[in-house]
N, C-alpha and C positions, 0 to 999 in steps of 0.2 A: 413197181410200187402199186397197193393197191388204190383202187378208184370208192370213194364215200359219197354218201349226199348225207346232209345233215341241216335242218333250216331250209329247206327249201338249196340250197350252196353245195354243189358238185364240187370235189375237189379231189387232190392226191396226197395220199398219207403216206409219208415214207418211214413212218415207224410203224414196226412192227408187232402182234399183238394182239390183240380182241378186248385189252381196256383203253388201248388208243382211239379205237372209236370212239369210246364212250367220252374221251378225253377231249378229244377236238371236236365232240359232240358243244360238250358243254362249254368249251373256249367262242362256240359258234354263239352261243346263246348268251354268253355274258357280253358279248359284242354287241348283241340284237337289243339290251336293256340296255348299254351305253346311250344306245342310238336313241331311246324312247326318253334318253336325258341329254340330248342335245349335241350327241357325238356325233358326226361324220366319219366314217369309217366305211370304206368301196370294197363291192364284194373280191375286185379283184387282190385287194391288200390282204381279204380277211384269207384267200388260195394261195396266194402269194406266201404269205406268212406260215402258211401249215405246212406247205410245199415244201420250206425251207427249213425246217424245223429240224433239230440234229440234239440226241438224246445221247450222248457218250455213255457206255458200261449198261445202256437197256436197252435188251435185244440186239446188239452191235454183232454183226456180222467184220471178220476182220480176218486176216493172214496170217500165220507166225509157222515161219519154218516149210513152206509153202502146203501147209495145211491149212482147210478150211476152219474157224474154229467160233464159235457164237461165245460173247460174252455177257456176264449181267450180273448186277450187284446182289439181286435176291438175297439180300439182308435181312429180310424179318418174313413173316410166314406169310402177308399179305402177296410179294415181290414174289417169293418163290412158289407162290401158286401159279401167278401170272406166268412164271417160266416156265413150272412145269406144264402148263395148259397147253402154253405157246410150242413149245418141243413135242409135244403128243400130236400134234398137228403135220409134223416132217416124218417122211417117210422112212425112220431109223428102227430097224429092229431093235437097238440098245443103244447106251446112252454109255461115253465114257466121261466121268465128273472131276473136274479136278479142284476142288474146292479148298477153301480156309474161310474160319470164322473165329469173331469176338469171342470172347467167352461171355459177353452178357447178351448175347442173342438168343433167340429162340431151337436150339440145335434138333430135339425131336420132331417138330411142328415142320422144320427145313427140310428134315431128311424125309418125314411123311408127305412133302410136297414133290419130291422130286424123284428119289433114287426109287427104281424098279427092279423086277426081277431078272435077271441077266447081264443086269447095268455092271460097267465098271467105277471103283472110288478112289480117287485120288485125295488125300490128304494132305494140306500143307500147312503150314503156321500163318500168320499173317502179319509180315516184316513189323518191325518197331510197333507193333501196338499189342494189345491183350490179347493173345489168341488162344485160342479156345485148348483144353489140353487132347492132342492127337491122338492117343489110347484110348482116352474114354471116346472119343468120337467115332473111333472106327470101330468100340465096342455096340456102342450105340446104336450107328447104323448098319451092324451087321446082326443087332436084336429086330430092327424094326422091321429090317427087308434080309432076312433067312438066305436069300437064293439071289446074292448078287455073286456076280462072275469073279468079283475079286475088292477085297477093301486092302487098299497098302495106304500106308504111314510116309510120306516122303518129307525132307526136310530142308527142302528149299521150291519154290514154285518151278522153276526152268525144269528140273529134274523132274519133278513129275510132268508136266505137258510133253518133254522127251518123252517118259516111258508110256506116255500115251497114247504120244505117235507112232510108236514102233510096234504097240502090244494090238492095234487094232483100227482096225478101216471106219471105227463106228465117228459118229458124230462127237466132238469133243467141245463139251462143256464147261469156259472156267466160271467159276458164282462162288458167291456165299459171303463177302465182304466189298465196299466201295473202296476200303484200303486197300486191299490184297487186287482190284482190279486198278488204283493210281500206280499201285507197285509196279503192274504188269506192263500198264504202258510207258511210266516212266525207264523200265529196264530193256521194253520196246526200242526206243527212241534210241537207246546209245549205239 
């Protein structure tokens, strides 16, 4: 976990990220102006508290199938900058993606955020809610980024993270909905 100072207040960040900083930057400060109205609040509660901080579906590093696999909601283009920043940072030649999204989401802006050229696309729907139509997304993403390794269509989430872990040693990323990531770990758990 990385080590911060922010405030004058050393501390440990265990999320992951480069707007987390800025995040427990500012969580520091809003504490500092509690305190200039009367709050009590020890620096060791203020470490303590960041210490323990746990961000389900961002940045989540987790297992499935004893592959390593990073998950994240990057649901709207802000989020999926964040992700794609944060993944440009690991030492992965290519990226395998295996996503699903809304259809009222931002799809081009997602796919300018993230998919590169060599990357793998996995496509899925995204259980019981409005998902985005799978043709036109994989047409989409294979206009914006010409020179990916492969864009398939799959029609259930399991299937593709299979065929993700068979097709490729790269790092596999699932994003693109907070539904499609409850889905994932409520199907986790069984």
């Amino acid at each position: 976990m990385p080590e911060a100072t922010s405030q004058g207040i050393e501390y440990t960040l265990p999320l992951f990220g480069d707007v987390q900083l800025i995040n427990s930057a500012i969580a520091i400060a809003t504490v500092q102006v509690l305190e200039t109205q009367g709050w009590e609040v020890p620096t060791a509660a203020i470490k303590q508290g960041i210490a323990e901080t746990k961000w389900p579906g961002r940045l989540q590093w987790t297992t499935w199938q004893n592959r390593k696999l990073l998950i994240d909601g990057a649901h709207n283009t802000a989020a999926a900058q964040v992700l794609g920043r944060y993944v440009r940072t690991l030492d992965y030649p290519s990226i395998s993606w295996v996503m699903g999204m809304l259809s009222t989401k931002e799809h081009s802006e997602i796919f300018r955020a993230l998919i590169r050229p060599g990357d793998r696309l996995y496509l899925v729907p995204v259980p019981d809610h409005s998902s985005a139509d799978l043709n036109q997304l994989s047409t989409m993403a294979q206009d914006i980024c010409t020179e990916l390794t492969l864009c398939q269509v799959n029609s259930h989430l399991t299937l593709a993270l299979e065929e993700a872990i068979s097709a490729s040693e790269n790092l596999i990323v699932l994003c693109g909905s907070l539904y499609l990531l409850g889905h994932f770990f409520n199907s986790s758990e069984q």
